[in-house]
C-alpha positions in Angstrom: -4.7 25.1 -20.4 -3.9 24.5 -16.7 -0.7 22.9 -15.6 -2.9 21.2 -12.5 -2.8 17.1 -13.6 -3.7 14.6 -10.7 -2.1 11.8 -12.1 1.6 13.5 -11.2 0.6 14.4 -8.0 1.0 11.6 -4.8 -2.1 10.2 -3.3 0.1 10.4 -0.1 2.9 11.6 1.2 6.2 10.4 2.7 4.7 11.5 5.8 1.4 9.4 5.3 3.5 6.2 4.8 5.7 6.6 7.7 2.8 7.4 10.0 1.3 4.0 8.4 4.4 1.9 8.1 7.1 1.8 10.6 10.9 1.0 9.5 10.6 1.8 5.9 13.4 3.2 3.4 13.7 5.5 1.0 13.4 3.0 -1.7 10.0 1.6 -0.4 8.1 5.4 0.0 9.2 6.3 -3.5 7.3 2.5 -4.9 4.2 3.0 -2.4 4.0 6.7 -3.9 4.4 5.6 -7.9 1.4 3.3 -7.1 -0.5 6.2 -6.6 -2.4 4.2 -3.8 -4.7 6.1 -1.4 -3.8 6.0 2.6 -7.2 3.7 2.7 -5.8 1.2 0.1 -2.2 1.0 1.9 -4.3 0.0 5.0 -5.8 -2.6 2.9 -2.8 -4.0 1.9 -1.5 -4.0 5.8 -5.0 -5.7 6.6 -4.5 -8.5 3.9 -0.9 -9.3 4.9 -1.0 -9.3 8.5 -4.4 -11.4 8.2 -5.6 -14.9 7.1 -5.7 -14.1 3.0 -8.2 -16.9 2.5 -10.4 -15.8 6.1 -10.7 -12.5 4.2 -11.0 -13.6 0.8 -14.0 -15.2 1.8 -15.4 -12.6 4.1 -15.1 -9.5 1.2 -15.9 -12.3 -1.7 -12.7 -10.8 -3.6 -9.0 -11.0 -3.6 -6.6 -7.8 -3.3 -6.7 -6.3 -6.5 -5.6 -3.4 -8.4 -3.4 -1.0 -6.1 -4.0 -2.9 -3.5 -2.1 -5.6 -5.2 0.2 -3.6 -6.0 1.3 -2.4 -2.6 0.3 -6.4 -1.4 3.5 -7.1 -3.7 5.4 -4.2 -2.6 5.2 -4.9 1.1 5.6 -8.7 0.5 8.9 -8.1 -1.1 10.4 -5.9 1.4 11.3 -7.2 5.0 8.2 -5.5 5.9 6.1 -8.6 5.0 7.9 -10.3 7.2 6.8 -8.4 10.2 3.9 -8.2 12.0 2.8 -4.6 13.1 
């Protein structure tokens, strides 16, 4: 029986946020890593923030959902969603 299981490896690394995100903590890599978001859905969470949410709710015909929630929450909470990149 192998020892290799996906869901305990990160979809990114430290390094994949920061290069993302600028100005984040500790505390904030280790919750974008438990989401087990993708580097594509962590720019889709950045898209929906710094845009119009309705604009784009209407243009893709969907809310964030999901991990992209997830992180939507995530960044929302943290002075990050405060900020514009």
């Amino acid at each position: 029986m192998s020892n290799d299981n996906p869901q305990i490896q990160p979809q990114m690394t430290r390094q994949d946020i920061l290069d993302i995100v600028d100005n984040v903590d500790d505390d904030l890599v280790i919750q974008i890593i438990d989401t087990g978001a993708t580097k594509q859905e962590l720019l889709e969470a950045i898209t929906w923030l710094s845009g119009d949410e309705e604009v784009l709710a209407t243009a893709l015909d969907r809310e964030p959902s999901g991990r992209v929630a997830q992180l939507c929450d995530i960044l929302s909470t943290s002075a990050l969603g405060e900020e514009e990149r």
